[in-house]
C-alpha positions as CSV (number, residue, x, y, z in Angstrom):
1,X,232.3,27.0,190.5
2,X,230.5,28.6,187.6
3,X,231.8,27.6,183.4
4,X,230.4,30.1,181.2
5,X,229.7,28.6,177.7
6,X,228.9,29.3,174.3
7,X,225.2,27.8,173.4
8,X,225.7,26.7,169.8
9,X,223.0,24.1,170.1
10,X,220.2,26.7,170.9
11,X,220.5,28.4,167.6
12,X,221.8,31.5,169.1
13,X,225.7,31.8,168.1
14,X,225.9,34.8,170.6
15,X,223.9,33.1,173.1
16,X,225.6,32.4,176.8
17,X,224.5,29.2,179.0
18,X,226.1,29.4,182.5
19,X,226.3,26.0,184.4
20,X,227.0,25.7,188.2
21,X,228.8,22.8,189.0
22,X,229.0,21.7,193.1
23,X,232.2,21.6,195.0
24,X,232.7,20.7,198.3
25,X,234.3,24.2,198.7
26,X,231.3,25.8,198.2
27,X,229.2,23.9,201.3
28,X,228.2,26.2,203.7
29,X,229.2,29.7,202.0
30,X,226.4,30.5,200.4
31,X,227.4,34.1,200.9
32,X,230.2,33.8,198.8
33,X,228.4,32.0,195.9
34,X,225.9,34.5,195.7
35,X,228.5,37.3,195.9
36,X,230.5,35.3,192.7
37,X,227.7,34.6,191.1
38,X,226.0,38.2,191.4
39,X,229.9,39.8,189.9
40,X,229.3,37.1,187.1
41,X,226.1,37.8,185.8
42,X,226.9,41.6,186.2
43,X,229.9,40.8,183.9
44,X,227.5,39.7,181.2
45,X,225.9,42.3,178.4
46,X,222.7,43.3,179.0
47,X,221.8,43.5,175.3
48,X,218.9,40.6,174.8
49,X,220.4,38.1,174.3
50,X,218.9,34.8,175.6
51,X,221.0,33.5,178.5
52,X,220.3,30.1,180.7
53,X,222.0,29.8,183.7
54,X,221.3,26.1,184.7
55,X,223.0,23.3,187.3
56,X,223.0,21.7,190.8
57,X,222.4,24.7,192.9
58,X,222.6,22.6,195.8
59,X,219.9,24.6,197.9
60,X,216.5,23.6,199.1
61,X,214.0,25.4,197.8
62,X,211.5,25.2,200.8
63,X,215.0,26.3,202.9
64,X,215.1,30.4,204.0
65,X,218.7,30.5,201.5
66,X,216.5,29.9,198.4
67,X,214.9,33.3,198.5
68,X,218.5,34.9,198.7
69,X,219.1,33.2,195.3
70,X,215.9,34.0,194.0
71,X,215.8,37.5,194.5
72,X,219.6,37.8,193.1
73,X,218.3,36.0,189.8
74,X,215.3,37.9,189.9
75,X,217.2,41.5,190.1
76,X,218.8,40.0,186.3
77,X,215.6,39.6,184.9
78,X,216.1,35.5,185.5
79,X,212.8,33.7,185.3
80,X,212.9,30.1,187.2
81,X,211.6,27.1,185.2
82,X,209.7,24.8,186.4
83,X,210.7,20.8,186.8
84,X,210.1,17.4,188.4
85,X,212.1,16.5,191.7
86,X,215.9,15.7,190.6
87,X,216.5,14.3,194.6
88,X,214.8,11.3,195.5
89,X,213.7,13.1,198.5
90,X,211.5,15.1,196.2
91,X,214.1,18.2,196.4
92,X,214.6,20.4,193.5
93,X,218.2,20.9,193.6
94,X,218.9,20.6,190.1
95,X,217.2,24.7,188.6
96,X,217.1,26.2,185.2
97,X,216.7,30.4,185.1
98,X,216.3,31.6,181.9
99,X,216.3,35.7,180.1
100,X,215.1,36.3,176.9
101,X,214.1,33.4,175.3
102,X,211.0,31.1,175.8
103,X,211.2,27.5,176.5
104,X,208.9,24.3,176.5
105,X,209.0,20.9,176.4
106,X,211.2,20.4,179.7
107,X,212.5,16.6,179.9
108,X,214.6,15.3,183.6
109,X,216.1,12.5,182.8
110,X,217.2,10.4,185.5
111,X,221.0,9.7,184.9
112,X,223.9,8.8,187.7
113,X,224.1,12.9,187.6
114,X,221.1,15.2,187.5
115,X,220.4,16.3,183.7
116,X,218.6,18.6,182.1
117,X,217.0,18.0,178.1
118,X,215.7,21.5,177.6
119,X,214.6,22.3,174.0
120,X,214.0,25.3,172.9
121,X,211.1,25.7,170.5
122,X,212.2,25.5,166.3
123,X,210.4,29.3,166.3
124,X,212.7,31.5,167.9
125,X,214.8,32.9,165.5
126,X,218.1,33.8,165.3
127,X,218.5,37.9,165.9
128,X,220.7,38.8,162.8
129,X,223.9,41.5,163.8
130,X,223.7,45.0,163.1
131,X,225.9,45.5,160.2
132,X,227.3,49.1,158.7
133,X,228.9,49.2,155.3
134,X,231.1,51.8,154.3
135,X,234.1,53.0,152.0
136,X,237.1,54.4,152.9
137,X,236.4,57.3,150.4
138,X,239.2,59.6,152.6
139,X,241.8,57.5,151.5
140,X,240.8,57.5,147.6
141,X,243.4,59.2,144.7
142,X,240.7,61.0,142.5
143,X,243.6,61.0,139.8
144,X,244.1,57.6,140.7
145,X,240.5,56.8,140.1
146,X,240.3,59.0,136.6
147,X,242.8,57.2,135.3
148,X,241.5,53.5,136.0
149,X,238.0,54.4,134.6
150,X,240.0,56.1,131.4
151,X,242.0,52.9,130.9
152,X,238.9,50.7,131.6
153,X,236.5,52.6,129.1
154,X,236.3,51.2,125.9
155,X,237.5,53.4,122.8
156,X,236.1,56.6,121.9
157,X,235.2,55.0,117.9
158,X,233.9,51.6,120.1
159,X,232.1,53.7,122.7
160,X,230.1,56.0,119.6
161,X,229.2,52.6,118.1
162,X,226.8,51.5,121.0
163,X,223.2,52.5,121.5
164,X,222.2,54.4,124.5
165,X,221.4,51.4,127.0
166,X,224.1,49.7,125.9
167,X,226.5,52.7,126.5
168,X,225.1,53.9,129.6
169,X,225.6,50.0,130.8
170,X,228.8,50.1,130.1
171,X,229.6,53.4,132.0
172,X,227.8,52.9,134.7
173,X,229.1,49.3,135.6
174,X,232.9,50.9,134.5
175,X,232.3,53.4,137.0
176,X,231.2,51.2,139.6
177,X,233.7,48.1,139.0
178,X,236.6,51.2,139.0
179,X,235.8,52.1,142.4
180,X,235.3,48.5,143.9
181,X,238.8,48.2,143.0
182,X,240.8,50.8,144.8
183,X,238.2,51.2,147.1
184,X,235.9,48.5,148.4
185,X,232.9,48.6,150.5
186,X,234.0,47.3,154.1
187,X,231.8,46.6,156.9
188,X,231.5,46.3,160.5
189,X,229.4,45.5,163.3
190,X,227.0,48.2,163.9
191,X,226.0,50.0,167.5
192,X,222.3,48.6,168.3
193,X,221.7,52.4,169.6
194,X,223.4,55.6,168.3
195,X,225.9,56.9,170.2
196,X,226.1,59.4,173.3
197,X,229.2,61.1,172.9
198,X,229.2,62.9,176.0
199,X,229.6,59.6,177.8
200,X,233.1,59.3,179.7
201,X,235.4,56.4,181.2
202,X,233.9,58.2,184.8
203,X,230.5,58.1,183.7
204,X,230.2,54.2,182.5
205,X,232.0,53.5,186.2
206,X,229.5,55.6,188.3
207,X,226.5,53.4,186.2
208,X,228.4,50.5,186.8
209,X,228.2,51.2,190.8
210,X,224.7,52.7,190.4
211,X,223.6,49.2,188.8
212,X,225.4,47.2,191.8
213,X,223.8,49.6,194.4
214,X,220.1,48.7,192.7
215,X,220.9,45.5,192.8
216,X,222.5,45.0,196.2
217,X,219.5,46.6,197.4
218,X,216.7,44.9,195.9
219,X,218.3,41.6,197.2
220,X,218.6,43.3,200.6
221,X,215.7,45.0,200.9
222,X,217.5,47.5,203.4
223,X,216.5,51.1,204.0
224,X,220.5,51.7,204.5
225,X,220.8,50.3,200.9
226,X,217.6,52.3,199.3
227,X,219.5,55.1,200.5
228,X,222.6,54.3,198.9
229,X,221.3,53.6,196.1
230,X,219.6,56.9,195.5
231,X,222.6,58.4,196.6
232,X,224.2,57.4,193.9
233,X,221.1,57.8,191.1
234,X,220.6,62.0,191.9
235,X,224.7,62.0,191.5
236,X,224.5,59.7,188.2
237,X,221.9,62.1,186.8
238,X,223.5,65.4,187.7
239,X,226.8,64.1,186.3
240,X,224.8,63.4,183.0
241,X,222.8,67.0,182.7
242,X,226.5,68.3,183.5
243,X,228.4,66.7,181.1
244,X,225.4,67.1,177.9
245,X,225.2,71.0,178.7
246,X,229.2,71.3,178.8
247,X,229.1,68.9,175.3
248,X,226.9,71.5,173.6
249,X,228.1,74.4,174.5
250,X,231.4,73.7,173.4
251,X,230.2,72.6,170.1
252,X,227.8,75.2,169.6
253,X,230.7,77.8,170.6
254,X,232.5,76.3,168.4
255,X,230.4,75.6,165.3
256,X,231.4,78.3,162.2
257,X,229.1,77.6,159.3
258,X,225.1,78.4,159.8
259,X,224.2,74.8,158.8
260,X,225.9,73.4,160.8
261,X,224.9,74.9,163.9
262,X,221.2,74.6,162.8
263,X,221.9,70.7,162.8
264,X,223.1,71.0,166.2
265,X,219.8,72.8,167.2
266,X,217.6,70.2,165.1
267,X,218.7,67.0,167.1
268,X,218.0,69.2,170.5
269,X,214.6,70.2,169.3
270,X,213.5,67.6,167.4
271,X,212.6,63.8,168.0
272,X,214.5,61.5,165.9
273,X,211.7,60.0,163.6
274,X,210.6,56.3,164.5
275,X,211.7,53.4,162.7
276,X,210.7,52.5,159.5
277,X,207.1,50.3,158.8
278,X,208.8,47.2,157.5
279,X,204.9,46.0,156.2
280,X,205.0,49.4,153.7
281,X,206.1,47.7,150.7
282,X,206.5,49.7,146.8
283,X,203.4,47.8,146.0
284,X,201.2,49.6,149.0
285,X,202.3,52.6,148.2
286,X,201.6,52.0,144.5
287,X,198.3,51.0,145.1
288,X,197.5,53.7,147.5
289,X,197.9,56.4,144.7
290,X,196.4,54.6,141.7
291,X,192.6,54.0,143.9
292,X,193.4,57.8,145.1
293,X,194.2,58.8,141.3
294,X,190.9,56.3,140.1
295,X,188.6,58.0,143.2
296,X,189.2,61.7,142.3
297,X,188.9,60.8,138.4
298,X,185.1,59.2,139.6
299,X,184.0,62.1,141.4
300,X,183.8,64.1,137.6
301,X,181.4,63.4,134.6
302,X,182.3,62.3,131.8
303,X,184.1,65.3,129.5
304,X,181.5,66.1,126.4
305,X,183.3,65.7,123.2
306,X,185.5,68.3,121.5
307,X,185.8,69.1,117.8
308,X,189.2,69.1,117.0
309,X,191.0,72.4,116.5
310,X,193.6,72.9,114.1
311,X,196.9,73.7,115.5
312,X,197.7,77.2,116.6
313,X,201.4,77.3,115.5
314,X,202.6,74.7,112.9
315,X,206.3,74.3,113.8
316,X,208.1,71.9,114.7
317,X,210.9,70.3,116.4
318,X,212.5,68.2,114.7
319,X,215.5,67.2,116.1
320,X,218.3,69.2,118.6
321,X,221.2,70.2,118.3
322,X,224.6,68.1,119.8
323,X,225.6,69.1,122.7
324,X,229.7,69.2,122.9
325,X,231.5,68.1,126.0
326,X,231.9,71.8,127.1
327,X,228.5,72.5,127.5
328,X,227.7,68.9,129.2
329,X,230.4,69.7,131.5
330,X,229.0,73.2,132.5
331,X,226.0,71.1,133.3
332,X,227.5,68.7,135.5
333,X,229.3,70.9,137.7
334,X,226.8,73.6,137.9
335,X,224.6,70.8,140.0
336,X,225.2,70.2,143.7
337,X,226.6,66.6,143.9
338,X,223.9,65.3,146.0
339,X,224.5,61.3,146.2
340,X,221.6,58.8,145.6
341,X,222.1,55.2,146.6
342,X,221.5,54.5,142.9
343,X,223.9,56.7,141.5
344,X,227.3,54.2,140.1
345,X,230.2,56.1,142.5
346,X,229.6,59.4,144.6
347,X,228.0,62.7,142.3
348,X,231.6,64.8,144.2
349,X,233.4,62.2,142.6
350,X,232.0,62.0,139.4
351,X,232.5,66.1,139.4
352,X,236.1,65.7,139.8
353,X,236.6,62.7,137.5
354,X,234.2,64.3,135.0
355,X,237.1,65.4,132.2
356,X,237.9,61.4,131.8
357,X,234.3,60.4,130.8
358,X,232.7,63.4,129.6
359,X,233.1,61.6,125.7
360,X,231.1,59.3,127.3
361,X,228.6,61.1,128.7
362,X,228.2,63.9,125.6
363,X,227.9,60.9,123.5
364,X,225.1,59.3,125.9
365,X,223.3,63.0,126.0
366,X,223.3,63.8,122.3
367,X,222.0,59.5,121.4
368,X,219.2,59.6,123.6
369,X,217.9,63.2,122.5
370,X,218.9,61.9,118.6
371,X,216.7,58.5,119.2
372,X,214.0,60.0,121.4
373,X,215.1,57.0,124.0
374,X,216.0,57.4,128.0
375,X,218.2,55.4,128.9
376,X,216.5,52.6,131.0
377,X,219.3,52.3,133.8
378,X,217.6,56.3,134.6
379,X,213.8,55.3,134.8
380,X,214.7,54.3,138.4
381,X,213.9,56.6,141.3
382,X,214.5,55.9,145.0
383,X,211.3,56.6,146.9
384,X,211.7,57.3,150.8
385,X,208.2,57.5,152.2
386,X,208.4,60.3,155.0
387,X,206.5,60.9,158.0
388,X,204.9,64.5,158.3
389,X,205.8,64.9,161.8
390,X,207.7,61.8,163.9
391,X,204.6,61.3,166.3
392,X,202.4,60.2,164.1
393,X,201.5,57.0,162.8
394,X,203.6,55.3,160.3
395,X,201.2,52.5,159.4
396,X,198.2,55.7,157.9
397,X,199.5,56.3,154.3
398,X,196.9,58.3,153.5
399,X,197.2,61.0,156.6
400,X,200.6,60.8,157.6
401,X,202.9,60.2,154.5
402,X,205.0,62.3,152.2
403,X,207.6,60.9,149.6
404,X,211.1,62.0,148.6
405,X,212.3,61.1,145.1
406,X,215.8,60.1,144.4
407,X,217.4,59.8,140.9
408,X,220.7,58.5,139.7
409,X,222.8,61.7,138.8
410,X,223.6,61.0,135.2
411,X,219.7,60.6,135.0
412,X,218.6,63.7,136.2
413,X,221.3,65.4,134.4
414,X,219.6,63.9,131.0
415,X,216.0,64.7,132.0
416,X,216.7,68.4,133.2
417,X,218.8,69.0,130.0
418,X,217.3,72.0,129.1
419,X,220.8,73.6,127.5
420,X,220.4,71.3,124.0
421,X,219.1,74.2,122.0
422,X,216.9,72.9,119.3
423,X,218.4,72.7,115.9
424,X,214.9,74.3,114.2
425,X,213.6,76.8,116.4
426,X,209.4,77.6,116.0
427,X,208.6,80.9,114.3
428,X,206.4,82.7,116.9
429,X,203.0,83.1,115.6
C-alpha cells in the first residue's frame, strides 16, 4: 500500500515523500506492486522537485526481485541510499530512494518498527514559485479612470503653489494610487517554460504512452519492448513536426499587419536570448564604463592651455516662454506611448486621460524650464543590458554587451521639449 504525503518537515512545501507500508496482501505479488508502484510514480510531476520514496519494501536485496525494483526506481531518476541492516538477519528491508535533493547524516534507529531519521542538510534551499503579475487593463473605464484622477488631484490654485518635485510627486503617486484602485496588480503562478501552443489533448496522451513504453522497456530490457518503444517515438515526433508546420501556416496565412508577421518569422529564425547574468549588478556596469571612460582619457596628453576668446555672439536666453496646455498636449500625443516599467500608469493610458491632468502637466513643463530644475522623479532611466547576438557570453561586458535606456514618459516628454520657444530669441550675428 503506498500513502503519498506532503514533506513539510524537509523545508520543501511542494515537496512529496512516498511511504510503503507492508500488508499481508502484498506477499508474493511482487508483480503487482511494481506495476502500482510504477502508475504511482508516473502520476507524480516531473518538475524537480525533491521526492523520497521511503518504507519496508519487504524484498531482499541479495534476492533476483530486488533488481526488478531497482531498475523501476532507477528508470525515475531514484537514487538508493545507503543504510545499516534494519533485520536482525543483517537484511536491508527497510530502503530510502531519493530525486533531487541531497542527503547526509543517515540515523536507523532501532524501534519495535523499522525507522528512518533522515535529515536533510540546513543548505538546500527552498526553490521559490514562478510568479507573473499583471492587470486586468481590458476591463478598465478610461472615463472611469479620468475622472478618479480629476477628483483625486489637488486644486488647480493648490496644484500652481507647489514646486516642481513636489508637484510632479504628487502626480505621479495620484496617477499610480488612481489605477491601484479600479484596477489592481494580480498575480499568478507562472509556467517554469513558455508555452507550446501547438500541443493537443492527443499529443500529451501519445507522450504519456511514449514515457510508459521507455520505461517498461528499460525495466525489461526486451528487444519486443525496444521496438515498441520506438514505435511509438518516430510516431510522437512526426505528430509533433505535423502539428508545428500546420500551427504556422495557419497563422502566417492568417497574419494581416507586416509586423506582425515579421514577429512570427523572428521566433522561427531566431534563438530566444539566454537568461539573464544575475552577478551583472548597476554597479559592474558602472564601473565598466568609468575605467573605459578614465583609459581612453589616458591614452591623450595633456591639452596645452587656451587664451580665452571673447564670445562670438553675445545673446542670450534668458528665460522661455510658457507653454499652454494646447501645445503640451500636441506633444504628448504626437509620441508613441511606449510603456517603461517606471512610468506611473501605461503611456496609452495617460494619452487618453491626458485632458484631466494636462493643468498638471503644463504647470510641471513651464516650473521646471522657469527654475532651471528637472524634476528628480525623471533622472531615473531603466537600463537593460543586451546581448549582441544570443550565443555569446553574457558574463564579457566589454565584447558582448549593448544597453537600452528606458525613461519614464512624463520625463522624456520634459527633456525632449523642444516646442517652448524662447521668450528672447538671439540676434544672428
Amino acid at each position: 500500500m503506498f500513502i503519498k504525503e506532503e514533506s513539510e518537515d524537509m523545508g520543501y512545501p511542494e515537496a512529496c515523500r512516498i511511504k510503503t507500508e507492508h500488508t499481508e496482501e502484498q506477499t508474493g505479488q511482487l508483480t503487482n506492486f511494481l506495476e502500482e508502484l510504477d502508475v504511482l510514480l508516473s502520476s507524480l510531476p516531473e518538475d524537480g522537485r525533491p521526492l523520497v520514496v521511503l518504507g519496508d519494501f519487504n524484498i531482499h536485496q541479495d534476492k533476483p526481485q530486488a533488481t526488478e525494483l531497482n531498475n523501476l526506481l532507477a528508470s525515475f531518476d531514484l537514487e538508493k541510499l545507503h543504510t545499516t541492516a534494519t533485520h536482525r538477519s543483517g537484511n536491508q528491508l527497510d530502503l530510502i530512494f531519493t530525486r533531487n535533493c541531497t542527503n547526509s547524516n543517515i540515523l536507523v534507529t532501532p524501534l519495535h518498527v523499522s525507522t528512518f531519521n533522515m535529515t536533510l542538510p540546513s543548505t538546500l534551499k527552498q526553490t521559490p514559485p514562478l510568479v507573473s503579475f499583471r492587470r486586468n487593463l481590458r476591463s478598465l473605464s478610461p472615463s472611469r479612470l479620468s475622472t478618479i484622477v480629476s477628483t483625486s488631484l489637488p486644486t488647480q490654485n493648490v496644484f500652481t503653489m507647489l514646486d516642481v518635485n513636489t508637484a510632479t510627486d504628487t502626480l505621479s503617486s495620484t496617477l499610480t494610487t488612481c489605477l491601484d484602485n479600479i484596477c489592481p496588480i494580480s498575480s499568478r503562478p507562472a509556467r517554469a517554460t513558455p508555452p507550446s501552443p501547438w500541443q493537443s489533448d492527443v499529443l500529451r496522451e501519445h507522450r504519456t504512452d511514449l514515457r510508459a513504453a521507455e520505461r517498461r522497456w528499460r525495466k525489461s530490457k526486451d528487444p519486443a519492448d525496444l521496438g515498441k518503444y520506438q514505435s511509438l517515438l518516430a510516431a510522437f515526433s512526426d505528430n509533433i513536426k505535423s502539428a508545428k508546420t500546420s500551427y504556422y501556416q495557419n497563422k502566417i496565412n492568417s497574419t494581416t499587419d507586416t509586423r506582425s508577421l515579421f514577429r512570427t518569422f523572428n521566433t522561427l529564425l531566431c534563438p530566444p536570448p539566454p537568461p539573464p547574468d544575475t552577478s551583472l549588478t548597476a554597479d559592474v556596469f558602472a564601473t565598466f564604463f568609468t575605467n573605459k571612460v578614465t583609459t581612453i582619457s589616458n591614452t591623450f596628453s595633456a591639452p596645452h592651455p587656451v587664451k580665452h576668446l571673447s564670445p562670438v555672439c553675445n545673446s542670450s536666453v534668458s528665460m522661455f516662454s510658457p507653454l499652454t496646455d494646447t501645445e503640451v498636449s500636441k506633444l504628448l500625443l504626437s509620441n508613441h506611448p511606449t510603456t517603461c516599467s517606471l512610468d506611473p500608469i501605461p503611456s496609452h493610458l495617460l494619452q487618453v486621460i491626458s485632458p484631466s491632468i494636462l493643468p498638471a502637466l503644463t504647470h510641471i513643463i513651464n516650473t521646471s524650464l522657469l527654475t532651471g530644475t528637472f524634476p528628480t522623479t525623471f533622472k531615473q532611466a531603466r537600463v537593460t543590458p543586451l546581448l549582441k547576438k544570443p550565443a555569446l557570453n553574457p558574463t564579457q561586458i566589454e565584447r558582448h554587451h549593448s544597453d537600452c535606456s528606458n525613461f519614464c514618459l512624463p520625463g522624456g516628454h520634459l527633456g525632449l521639449d523642444e516646442g517652448a520657444p524662447p521668450a528672447t530669441q538671439p540676434s544672428q550675428d
